[in-house]
Backbone as CSV, one residue per row, in Angstrom:
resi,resn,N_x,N_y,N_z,CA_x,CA_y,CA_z,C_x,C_y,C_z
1,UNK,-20.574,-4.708,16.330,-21.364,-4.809,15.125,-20.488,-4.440,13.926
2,UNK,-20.640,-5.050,12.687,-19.506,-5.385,11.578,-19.920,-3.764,11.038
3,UNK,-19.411,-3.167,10.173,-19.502,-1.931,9.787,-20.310,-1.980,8.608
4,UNK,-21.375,-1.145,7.912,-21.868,-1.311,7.057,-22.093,0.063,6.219
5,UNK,-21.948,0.203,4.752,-21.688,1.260,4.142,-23.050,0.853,3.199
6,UNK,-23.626,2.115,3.013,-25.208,2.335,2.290,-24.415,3.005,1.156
7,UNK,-24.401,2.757,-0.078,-23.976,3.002,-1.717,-25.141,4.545,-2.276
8,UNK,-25.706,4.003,-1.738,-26.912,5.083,-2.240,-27.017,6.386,-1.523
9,UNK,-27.230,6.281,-0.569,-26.927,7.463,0.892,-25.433,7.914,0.892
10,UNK,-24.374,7.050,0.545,-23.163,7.435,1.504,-23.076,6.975,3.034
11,UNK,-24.244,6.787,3.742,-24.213,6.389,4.896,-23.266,5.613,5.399
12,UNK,-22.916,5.255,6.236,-22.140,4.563,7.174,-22.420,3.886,8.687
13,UNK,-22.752,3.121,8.779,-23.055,2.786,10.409,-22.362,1.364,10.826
14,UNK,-22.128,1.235,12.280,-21.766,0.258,12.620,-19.984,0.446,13.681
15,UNK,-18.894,-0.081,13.778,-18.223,-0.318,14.516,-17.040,0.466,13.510
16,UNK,-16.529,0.921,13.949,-14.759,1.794,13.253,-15.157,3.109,13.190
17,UNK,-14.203,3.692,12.977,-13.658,5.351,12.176,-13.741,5.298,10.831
18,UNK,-14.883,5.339,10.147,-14.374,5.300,8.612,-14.258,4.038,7.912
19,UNK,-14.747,3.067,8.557,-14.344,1.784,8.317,-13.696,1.424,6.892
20,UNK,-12.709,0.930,6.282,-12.646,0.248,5.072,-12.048,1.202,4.396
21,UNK,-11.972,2.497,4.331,-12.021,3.853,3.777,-10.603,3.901,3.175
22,UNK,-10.335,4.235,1.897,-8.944,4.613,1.601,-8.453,6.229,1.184
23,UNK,-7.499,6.681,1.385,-7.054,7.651,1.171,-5.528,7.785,0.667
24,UNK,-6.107,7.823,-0.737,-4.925,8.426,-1.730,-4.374,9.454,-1.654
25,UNK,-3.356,9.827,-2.085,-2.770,10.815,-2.407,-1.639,10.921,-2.992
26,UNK,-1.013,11.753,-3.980,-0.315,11.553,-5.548,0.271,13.428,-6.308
27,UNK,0.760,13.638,-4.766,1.690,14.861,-5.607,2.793,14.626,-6.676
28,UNK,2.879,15.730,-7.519,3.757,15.697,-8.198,4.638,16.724,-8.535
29,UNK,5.642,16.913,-8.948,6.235,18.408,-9.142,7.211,17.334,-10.235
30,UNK,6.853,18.392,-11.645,7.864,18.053,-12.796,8.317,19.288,-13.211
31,UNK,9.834,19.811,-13.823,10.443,20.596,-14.387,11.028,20.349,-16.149
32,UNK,10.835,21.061,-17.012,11.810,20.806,-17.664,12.287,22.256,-18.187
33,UNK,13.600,22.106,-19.098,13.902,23.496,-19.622,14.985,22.572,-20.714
34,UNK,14.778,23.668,-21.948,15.110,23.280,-23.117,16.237,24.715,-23.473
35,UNK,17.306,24.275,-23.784,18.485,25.592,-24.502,19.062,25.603,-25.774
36,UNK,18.744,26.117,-26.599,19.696,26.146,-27.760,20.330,26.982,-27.809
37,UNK,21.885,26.439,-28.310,23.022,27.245,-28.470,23.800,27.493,-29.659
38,UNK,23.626,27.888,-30.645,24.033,28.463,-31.658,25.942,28.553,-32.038
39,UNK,26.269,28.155,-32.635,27.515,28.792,-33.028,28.697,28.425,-31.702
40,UNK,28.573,27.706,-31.152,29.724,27.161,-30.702,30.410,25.926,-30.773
41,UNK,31.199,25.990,-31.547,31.841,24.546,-32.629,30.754,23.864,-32.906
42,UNK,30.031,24.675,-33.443,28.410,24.033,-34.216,27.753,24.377,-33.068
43,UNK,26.673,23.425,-33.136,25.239,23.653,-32.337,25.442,22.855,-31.226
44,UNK,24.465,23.356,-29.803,24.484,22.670,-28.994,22.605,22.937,-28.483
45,UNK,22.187,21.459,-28.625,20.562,21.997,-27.810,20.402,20.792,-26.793
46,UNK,20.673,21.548,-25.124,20.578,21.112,-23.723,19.467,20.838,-23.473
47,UNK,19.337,20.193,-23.143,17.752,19.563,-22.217,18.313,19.340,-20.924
48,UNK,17.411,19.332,-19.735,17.220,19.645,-18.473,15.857,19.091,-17.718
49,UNK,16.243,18.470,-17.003,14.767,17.562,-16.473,14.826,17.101,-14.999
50,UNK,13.525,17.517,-13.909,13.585,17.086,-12.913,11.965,16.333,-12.684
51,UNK,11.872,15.206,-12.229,10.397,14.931,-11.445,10.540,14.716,-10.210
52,UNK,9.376,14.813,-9.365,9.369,14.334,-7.928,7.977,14.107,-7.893
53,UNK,7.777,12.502,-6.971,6.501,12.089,-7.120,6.060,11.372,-6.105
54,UNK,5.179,11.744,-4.905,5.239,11.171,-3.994,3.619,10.047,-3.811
55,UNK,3.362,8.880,-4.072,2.344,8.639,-4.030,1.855,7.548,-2.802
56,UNK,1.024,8.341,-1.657,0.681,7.658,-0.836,-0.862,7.312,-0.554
57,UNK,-0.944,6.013,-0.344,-2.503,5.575,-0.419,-2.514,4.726,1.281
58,UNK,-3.406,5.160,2.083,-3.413,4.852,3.358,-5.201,4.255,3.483
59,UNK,-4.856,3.276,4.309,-6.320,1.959,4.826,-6.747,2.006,5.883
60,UNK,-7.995,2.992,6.298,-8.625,3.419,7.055,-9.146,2.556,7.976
61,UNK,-8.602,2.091,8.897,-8.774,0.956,9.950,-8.497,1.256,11.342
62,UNK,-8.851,1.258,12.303,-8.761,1.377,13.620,-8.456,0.382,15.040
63,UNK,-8.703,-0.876,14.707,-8.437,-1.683,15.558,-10.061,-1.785,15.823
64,UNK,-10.862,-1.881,15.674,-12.144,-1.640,16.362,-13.231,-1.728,15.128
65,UNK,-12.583,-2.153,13.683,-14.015,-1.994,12.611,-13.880,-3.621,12.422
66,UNK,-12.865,-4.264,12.831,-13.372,-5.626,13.044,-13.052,-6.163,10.982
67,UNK,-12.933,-7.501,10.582,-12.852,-8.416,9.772,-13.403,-8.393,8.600
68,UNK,-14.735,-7.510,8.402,-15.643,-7.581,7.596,-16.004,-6.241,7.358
69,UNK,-16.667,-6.205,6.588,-17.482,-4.855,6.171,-18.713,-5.438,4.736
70,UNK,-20.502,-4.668,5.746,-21.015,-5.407,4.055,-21.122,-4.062,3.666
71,UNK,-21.693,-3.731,2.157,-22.365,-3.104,1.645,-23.411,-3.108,1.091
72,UNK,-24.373,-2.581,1.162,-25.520,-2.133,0.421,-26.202,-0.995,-0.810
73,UNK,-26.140,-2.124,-1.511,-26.737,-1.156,-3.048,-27.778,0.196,-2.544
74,UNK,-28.739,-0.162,-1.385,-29.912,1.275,-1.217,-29.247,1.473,0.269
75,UNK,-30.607,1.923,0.821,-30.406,2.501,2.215,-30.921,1.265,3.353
76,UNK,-31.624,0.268,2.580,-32.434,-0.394,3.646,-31.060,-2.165,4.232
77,UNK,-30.928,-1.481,5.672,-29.940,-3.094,6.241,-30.779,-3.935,6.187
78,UNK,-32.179,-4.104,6.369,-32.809,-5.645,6.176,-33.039,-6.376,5.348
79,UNK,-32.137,-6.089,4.066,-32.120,-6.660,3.221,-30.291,-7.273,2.738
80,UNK,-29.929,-8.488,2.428,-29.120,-9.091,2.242,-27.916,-8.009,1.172
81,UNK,-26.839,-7.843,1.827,-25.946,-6.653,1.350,-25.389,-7.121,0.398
82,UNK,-25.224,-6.718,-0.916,-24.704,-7.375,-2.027,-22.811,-7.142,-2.118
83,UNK,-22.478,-6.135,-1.312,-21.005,-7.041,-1.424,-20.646,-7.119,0.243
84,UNK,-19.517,-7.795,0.456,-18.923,-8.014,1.943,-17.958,-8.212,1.039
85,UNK,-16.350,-7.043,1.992,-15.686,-7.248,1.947,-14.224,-7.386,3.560
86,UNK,-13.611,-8.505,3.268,-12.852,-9.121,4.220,-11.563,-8.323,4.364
87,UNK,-10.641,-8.341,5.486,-9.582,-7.717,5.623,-8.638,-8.476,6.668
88,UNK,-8.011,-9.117,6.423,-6.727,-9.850,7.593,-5.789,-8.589,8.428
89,UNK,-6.795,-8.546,9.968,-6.038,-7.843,11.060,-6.035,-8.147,12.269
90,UNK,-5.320,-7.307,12.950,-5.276,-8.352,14.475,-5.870,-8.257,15.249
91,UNK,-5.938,-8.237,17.019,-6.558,-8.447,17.870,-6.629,-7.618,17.896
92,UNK,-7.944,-6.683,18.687,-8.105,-5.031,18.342,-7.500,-4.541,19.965
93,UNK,-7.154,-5.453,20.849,-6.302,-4.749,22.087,-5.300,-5.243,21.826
94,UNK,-4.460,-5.111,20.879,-2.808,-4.814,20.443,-2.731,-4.062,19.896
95,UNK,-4.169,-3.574,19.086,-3.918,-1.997,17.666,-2.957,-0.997,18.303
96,UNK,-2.043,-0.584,17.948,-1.232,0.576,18.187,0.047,-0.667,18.583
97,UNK,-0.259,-1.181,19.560,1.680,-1.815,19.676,2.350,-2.918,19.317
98,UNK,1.092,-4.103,18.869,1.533,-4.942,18.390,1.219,-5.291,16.532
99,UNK,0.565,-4.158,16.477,-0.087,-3.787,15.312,-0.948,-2.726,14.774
100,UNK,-0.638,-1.991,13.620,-1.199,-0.899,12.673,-1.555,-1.412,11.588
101,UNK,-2.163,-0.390,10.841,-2.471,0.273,9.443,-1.983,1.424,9.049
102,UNK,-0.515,0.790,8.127,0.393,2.088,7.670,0.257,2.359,6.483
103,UNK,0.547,3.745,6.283,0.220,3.721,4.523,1.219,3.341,3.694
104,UNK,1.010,2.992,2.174,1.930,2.477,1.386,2.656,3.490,0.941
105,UNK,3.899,3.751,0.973,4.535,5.041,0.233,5.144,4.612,-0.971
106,UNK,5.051,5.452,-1.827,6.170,5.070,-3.305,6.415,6.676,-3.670
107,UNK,7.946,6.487,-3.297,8.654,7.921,-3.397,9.584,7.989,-4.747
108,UNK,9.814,8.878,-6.004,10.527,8.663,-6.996,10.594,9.945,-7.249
109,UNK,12.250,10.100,-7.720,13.069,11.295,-7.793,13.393,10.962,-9.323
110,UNK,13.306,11.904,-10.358,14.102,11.294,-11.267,14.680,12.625,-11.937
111,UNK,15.976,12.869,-12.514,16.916,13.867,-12.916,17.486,13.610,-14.398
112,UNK,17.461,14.244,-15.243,18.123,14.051,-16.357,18.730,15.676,-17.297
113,UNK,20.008,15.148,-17.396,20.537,16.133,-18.378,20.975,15.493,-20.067
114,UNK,21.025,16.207,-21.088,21.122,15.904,-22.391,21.552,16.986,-22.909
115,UNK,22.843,16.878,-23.733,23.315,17.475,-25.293,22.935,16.808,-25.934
116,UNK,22.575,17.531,-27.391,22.770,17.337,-28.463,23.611,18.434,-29.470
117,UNK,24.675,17.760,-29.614,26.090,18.512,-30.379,25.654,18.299,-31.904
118,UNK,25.697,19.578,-32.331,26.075,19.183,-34.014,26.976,19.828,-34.447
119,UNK,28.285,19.320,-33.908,29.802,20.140,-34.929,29.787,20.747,-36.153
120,UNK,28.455,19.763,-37.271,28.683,20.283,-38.765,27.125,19.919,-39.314
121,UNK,27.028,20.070,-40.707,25.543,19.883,-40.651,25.630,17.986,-41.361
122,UNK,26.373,17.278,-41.173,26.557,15.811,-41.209,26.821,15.080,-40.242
123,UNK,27.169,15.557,-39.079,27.240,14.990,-37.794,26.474,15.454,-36.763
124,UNK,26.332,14.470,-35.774,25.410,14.742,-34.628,25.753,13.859,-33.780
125,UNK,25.981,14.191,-32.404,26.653,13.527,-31.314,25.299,13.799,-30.147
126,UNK,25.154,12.629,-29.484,23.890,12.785,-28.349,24.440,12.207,-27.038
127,UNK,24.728,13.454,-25.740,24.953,12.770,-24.395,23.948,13.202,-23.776
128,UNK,24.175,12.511,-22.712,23.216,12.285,-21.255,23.002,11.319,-20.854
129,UNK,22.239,11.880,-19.178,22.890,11.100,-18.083,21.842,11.315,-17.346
130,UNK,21.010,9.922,-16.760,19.374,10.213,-16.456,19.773,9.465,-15.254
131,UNK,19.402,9.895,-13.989,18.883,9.322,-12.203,18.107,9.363,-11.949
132,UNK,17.340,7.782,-11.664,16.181,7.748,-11.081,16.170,7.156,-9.770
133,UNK,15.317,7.151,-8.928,15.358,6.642,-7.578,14.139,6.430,-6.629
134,UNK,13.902,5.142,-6.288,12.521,4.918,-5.775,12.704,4.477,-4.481
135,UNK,12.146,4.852,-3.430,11.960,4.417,-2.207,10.335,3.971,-1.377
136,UNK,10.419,3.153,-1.499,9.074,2.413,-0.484,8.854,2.109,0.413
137,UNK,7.485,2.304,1.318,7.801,2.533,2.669,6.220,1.871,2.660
């Protein structure tokens, strides 16, 4: 039996674990630190920067909730479910070896350092040097 989710209740009944169900998730860890330096062959103000950001969103499927899923605006199934939604998966006796539901990963590192030199009060010199890096899985 196709899985069916009640909008109003929360309910759930029918064939899968959770059928259809997604699960996000979106840590983050950012750093920064700011230095000013006074009086050495003029001014120097350092900037310093790290992010790390891991965002994974995983598709709650089992081999066993089957093609479809309807939903229903109330609680009552005898009435025509106002959305159905479809999902392209495989034979549910291959789930696990000839086929899953893996989650999407998007992994990003990013690093940056910066001077800003001012030798005199008419000049101003700006370095830095920014790494970013994304891995998907």
């Amino acid at each position: 039996r196709p899985p069916e989710t009640f909008r109003a209740t929360q309910g759930r009944d029918g064939a899968g674990w959770i059928p259809f169900a997604t699960y996000r998730k979106k840590p983050q860890v950012k750093a920064q630190l700011t230095y000013y330096l006074p009086g050495k062959a003029g001014s120097h103000d350092f900037k310093f920067g790290f992010e790390r950001l891991y965002d994974s969103y995983q598709y709650g499927h089992n081999g066993t909730s089957g093609p479809i899923r309807y939903s229903f605006a109330g609680a009552d199934a005898s009435v025509a479910p106002d959305r159905i939604r479809f999902i392209d998966v495989g034979d549910p006796g291959t789930y696990g070896s000839a086929w899953t539901v893996g989650p999407n990963l998007d992994s990003h590192y990013s690093g940056y350092l910066q001077d800003r030199w001012a030798p005199n009060t008419r000049l101003t010199i700006t370095l830095g040097v920014r790494i970013d890096r994304q891995s998907l899985g």
